[in-house]
N, C-alpha and C positions, 0 to 999 in steps of 0.2 A: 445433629443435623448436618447435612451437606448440601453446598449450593453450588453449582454448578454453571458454568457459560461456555460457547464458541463464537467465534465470528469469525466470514471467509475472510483469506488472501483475496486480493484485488490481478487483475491488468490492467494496466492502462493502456486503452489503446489510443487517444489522440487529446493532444493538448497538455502534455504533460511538462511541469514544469509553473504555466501561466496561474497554478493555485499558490507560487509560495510568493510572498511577501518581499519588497515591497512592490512590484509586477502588480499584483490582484491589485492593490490599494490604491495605484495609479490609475491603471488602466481597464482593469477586469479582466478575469480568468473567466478560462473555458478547456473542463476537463471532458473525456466520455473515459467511460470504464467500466467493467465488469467484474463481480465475484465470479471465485471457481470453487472447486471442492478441495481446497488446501485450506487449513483451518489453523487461530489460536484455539488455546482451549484455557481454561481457569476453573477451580473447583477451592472454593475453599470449605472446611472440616473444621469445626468446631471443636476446641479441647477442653479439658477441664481445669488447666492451670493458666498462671497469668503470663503465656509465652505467646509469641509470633515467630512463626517460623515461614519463612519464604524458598520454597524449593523448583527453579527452573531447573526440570529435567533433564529439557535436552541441549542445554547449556552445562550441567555441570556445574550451577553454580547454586550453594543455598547459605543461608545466612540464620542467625535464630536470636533475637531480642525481646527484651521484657514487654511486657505491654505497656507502652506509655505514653504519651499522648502527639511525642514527634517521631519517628526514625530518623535516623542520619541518613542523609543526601550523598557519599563517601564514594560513588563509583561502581557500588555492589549492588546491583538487582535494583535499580534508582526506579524505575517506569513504578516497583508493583509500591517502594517505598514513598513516591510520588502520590499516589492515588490514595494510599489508607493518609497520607499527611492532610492529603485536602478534604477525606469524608472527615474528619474528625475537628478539623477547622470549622469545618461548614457544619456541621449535624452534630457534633457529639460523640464523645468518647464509647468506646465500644464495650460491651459486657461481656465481653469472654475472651479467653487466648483462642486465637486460630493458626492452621497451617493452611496456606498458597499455596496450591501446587499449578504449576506452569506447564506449557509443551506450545509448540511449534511446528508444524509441517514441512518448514524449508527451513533454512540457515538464517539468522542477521544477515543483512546485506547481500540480499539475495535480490532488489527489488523489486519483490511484493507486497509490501508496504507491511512487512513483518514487526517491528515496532509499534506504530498506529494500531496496528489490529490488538498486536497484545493489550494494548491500552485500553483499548473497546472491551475487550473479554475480561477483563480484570475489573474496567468499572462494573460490568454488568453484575458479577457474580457479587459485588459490595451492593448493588442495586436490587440482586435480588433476596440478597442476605438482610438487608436492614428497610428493602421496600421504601426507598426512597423516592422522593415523585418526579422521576426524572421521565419525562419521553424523550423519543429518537433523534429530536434537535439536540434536547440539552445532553444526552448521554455524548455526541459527537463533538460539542461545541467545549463540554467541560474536558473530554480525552486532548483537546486540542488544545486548551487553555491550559492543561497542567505539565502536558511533553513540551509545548512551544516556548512556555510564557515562564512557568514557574521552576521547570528542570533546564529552561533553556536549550535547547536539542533543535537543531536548525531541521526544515523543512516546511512540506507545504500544509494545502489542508485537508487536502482530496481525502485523504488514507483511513482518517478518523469518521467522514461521513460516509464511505464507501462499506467500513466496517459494518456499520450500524445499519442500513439499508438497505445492502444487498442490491441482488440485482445486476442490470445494467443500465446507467444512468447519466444523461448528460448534467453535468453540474455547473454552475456560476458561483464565483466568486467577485466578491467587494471590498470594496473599505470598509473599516467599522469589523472587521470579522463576519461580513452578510455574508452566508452561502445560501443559494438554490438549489434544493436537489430533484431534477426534473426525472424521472423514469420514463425510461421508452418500453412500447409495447411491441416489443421485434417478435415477428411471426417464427412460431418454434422452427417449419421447416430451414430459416434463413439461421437460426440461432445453429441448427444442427448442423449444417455447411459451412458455417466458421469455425465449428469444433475440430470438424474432420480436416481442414484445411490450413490452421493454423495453429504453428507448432510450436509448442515450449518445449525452449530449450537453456539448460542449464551449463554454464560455463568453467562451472567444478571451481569457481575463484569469486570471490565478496568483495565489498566493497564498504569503506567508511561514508557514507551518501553526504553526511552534514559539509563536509572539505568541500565537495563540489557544489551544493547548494550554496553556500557559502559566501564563493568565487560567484556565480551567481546572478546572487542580493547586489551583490558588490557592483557588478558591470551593470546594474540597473541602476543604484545609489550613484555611478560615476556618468553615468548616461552613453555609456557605451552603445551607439546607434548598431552596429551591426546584432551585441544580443538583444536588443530590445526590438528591434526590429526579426529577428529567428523568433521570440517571442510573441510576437505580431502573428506571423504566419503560423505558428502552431496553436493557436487560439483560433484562426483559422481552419486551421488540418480539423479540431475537432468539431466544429460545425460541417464538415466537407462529411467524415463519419458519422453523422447524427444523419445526415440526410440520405447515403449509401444503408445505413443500416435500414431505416425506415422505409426506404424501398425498395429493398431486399437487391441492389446492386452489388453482390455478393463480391464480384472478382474487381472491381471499384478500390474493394479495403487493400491490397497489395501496393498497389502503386500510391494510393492515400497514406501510408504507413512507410512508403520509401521517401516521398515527399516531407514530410516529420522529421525522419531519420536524417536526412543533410541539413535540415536545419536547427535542427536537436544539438549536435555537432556545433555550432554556432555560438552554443548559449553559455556557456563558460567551457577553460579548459579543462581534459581530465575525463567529461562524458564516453567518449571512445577511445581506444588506442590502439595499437598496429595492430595485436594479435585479434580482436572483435572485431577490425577493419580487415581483417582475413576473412573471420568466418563467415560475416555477412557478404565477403564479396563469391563465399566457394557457394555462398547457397542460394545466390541468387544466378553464379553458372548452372547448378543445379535444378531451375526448374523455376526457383520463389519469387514472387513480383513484387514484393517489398519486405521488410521488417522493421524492427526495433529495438531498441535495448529499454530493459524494463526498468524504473523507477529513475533515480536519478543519474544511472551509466556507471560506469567506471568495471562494471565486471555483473557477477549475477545472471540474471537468467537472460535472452535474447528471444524474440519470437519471432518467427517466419509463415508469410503468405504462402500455401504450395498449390495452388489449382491444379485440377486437370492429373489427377494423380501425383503429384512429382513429389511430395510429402515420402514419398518412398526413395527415390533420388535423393531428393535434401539429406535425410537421415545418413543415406550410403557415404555421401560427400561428406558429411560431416563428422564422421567415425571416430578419424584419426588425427583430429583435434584435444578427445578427451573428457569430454562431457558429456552428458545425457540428455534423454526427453523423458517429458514428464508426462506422464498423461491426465488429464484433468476433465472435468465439465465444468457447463456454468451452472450459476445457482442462483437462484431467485430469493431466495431466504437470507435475509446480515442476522444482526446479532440474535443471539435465540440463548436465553435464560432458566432451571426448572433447579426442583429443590428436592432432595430422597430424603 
């Protein structure tokens, strides 16, 4: 038998940052965000001997161990060794050798919340291989508890229920690990004018997110007023887009999304630097009424507001920088599970 999963990549489009810890536990987080059609994927293949073999494609990297009831935590392919650690803790040792196979639509540290998702897609296919009674909380709640908690990997927590529920969705975060995942009902023609007008774009350069996250936690532990106060307003910023989105204030999201971006900049250092401080400033001569740097900064993808046509300007301006656009839709569908 084969069992099979995906779950989309994410944007973030406002609030990002106020889901990671300890921010949310203090004060409470407030993310909005959307799936697109970049996807993990996981398939695991049932074999006949007593082997695990783990193969991330498009990484390049695979590893192959007996079946036994831990894997080693060692650096190598941790997320998929993570997740069979904890089904077998929690449920029970498995009855047959399998192979993982892995893929990705974007790079690591691309901030798409490429991690998180792998994690989603990975539990799914253990979830639909051994039918475990998880729903859509607990599938997000356990990807979050064994990248955060048990592999230690800094970050927030958006990524992992974003995975799972798809959509676009304003969310809250708590103390205690309480999330709320609210879904908004955005009226397709308003969804279709943010597609056409807002551009990903990819920076050809990645980033290690955990370092920045990090720095952070840190200016929140030290009570650094100015990022906890950036933090503030971008908790902010994302209720300012929950309300633009749901009244179809279309051209609202540029300047909502520039307003973020100075205070994003705020929240530790390391999120932007000269060269991303070029490109948002040539695309915003270009035409764009705001952007952002996706996930936690430092490099990875950027997106830009272009009204009124200027998505063809922005692109021109940005040529010979060196990076690309991506083109994408949204998607209404997270994690999706089947078995051949």
């Amino acid at each position: 038998m084969i069992y099979r999963s995906k779950a989309p990549l994410r944007i973030g489009l406002a609030g990002g940052g106020t889901d990671v810890s300890p921010y949310c536990d203090e004060y409470g987080g407030a993310v909005l965000n959307a799936t697109i059609s970049l996807y993990a994927f996981a398939t695991i293949e049932l074999l006949p001997t007593d082997t695990i073999i783990i193969d991330a494609i498009d990484r390049n990297e695979k590893c192959e161990h007996q079946l036994v009831d831990e894997l080693p935590i060692d650096g190598t392919l941790d997320l998929a060794k993570g997740i069979y650690n904890y089904v077998v803790r929690n449920f029970g040792k498995v009855n047959s050798g399998f192979r993982l196979t892995t893929y990705v639509d974007a790079p690591a540290g691309s901030g798409l919340g490429t991690s998180s998702t792998l994690m989603v897609a990975i539990l799914g296919a253990f979830v639909e291989w051994l039918q475990l009674p998880f729903g859509e909380y607990d599938i997000a709640h356990t990807a979050y508890i064994i990248e955060r908690e048990e592999l230690k990997m800094a970050g927030g927590k958006q990524d992992q229920y974003t995975a799972t529920f798809g959509g676009v969705n304003f969310m809250e975060f708590y103390a205690g690990n309480k999330v709320i995942v609210n879904p908004l009902n955005i009226k397709p023609q308003y969804l279709h004018e943010i597609e056409n007008n807002l551009l990903l774009y990819f920076t050809a350069t990645s980033r290690l997110s955990s370092t920045i996250i990090e720095a952070q936690s840190q200016n929140v532990i030290e009570k650094n007023q100015q990022s906890i106060e950036a933090m503030h307003q971008l908790k902010e910023q994302a209720r300012m887009m929950k309300e633009a989105l749901l009244k179809g204030n279309v051209d609202e999201i540029g300047p909502i999304l520039d307003f973020g971006f100075r205070y994003k900049k705020q929240m530790a250092q390391g999120i932007s630097n000269t060269a991303m401080d070029e490109i948002y400033t040539a695309a915003l001569k270009a035409g764009a009424t705001g952007g952002k740097i996706t996930g936690a900064g430092g490099g990875g993808f950027m997106m830009f507001y272009c009204p009124d046509n200027t998505r063809y300007n922005v692109k021109k301006a940005l040529q010979h920088f060196g990076g690309d656009f991506r083109e994408y839709q949204f998607t209404e569908k997270g994690l999706s599970s089947w078995q051949v």
